[in-house]
C-alpha positions as CSV (number, residue, x, y, z in Angstrom):
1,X,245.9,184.9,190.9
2,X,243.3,187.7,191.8
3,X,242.3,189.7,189.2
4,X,244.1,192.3,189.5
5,X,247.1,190.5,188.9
6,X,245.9,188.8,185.8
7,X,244.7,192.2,184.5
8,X,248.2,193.3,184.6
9,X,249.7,190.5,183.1
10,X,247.2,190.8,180.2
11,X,248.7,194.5,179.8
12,X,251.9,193.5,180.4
13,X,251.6,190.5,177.1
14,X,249.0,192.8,174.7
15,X,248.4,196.7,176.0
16,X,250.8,198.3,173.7
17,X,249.5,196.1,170.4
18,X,245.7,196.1,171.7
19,X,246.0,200.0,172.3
20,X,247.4,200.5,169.2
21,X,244.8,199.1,167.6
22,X,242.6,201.3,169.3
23,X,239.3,200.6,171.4
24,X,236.7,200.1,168.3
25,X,239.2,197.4,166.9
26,X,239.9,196.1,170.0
27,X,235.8,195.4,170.7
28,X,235.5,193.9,167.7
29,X,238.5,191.5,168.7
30,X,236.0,190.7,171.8
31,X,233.0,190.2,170.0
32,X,234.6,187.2,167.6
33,X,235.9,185.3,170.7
34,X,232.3,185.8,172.5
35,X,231.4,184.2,169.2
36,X,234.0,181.5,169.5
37,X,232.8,181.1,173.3
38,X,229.6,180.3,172.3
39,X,230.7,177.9,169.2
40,X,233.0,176.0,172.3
41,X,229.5,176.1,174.6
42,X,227.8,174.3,171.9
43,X,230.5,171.4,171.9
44,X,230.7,171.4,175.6
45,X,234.5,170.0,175.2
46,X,236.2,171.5,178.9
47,X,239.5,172.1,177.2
48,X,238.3,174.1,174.3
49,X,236.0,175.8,176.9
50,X,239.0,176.6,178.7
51,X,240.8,178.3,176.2
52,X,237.7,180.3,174.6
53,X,236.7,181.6,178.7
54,X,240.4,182.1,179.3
55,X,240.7,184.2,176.1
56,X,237.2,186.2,175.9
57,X,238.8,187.3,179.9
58,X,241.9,188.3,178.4
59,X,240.1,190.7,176.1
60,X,237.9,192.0,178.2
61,X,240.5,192.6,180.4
62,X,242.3,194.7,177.5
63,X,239.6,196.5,177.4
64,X,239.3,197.7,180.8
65,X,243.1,198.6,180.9
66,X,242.7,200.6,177.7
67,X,239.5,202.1,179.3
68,X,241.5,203.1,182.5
69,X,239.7,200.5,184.4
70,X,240.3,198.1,187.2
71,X,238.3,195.2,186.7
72,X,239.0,193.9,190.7
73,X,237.8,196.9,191.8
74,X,234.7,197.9,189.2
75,X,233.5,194.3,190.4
76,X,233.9,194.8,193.8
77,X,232.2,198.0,194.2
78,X,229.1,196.7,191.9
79,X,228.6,193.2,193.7
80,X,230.8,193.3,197.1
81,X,227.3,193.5,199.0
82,X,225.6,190.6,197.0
83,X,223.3,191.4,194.0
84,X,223.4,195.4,193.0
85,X,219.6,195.9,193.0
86,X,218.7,193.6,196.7
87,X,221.7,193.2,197.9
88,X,221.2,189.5,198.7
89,X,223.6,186.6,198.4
90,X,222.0,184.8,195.9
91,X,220.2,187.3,194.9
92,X,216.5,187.8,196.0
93,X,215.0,189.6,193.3
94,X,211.8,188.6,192.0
């Protein structure tokens, strides 16, 4: 699935609740599963790491969409030509 697609199945399952709730709420929605992201990085268990990468992308992804955002493209015009500051592929900066 690119991400595109998966951005518009995220607004598809939770735009019209997530905007609703507005963009501060929404962030704050993030910010806990960043928290729980890093709780699961601790444990290092792959399904729970699964779950908590699958859902801090889903809110993110929220909050593109409700920032008028495409996330495909916003990540393709910063790193499409390797790192944003050398341009290398890994990136060459000192």
């Amino acid at each position: 699935m690119r991400i595109h697609d998966s951005q518009k199945l995220i607004e598809a399952i939770y735009f019209q609740r997530d905007s609703a709730r507005g963009l501060s709420g929404t962030h704050m929605w993030f910010c806990e599963e960043v928290g729980e992201l890093t709780r699961a990085l601790r444990r290092n268990k792959r399904e729970e790491l699964e779950g908590e990468f699958a859902d801090v992308y889903a809110w993110l992804s929220t909050l593109a969409s409700m920032s008028g955002i495409d996330l495909e493209e916003a990540v393709r015009k910063k790193y499409g030509h390797g790192c944003p500051r050398c341009h290398s592929t890994p990136c060459a900066c000192p």
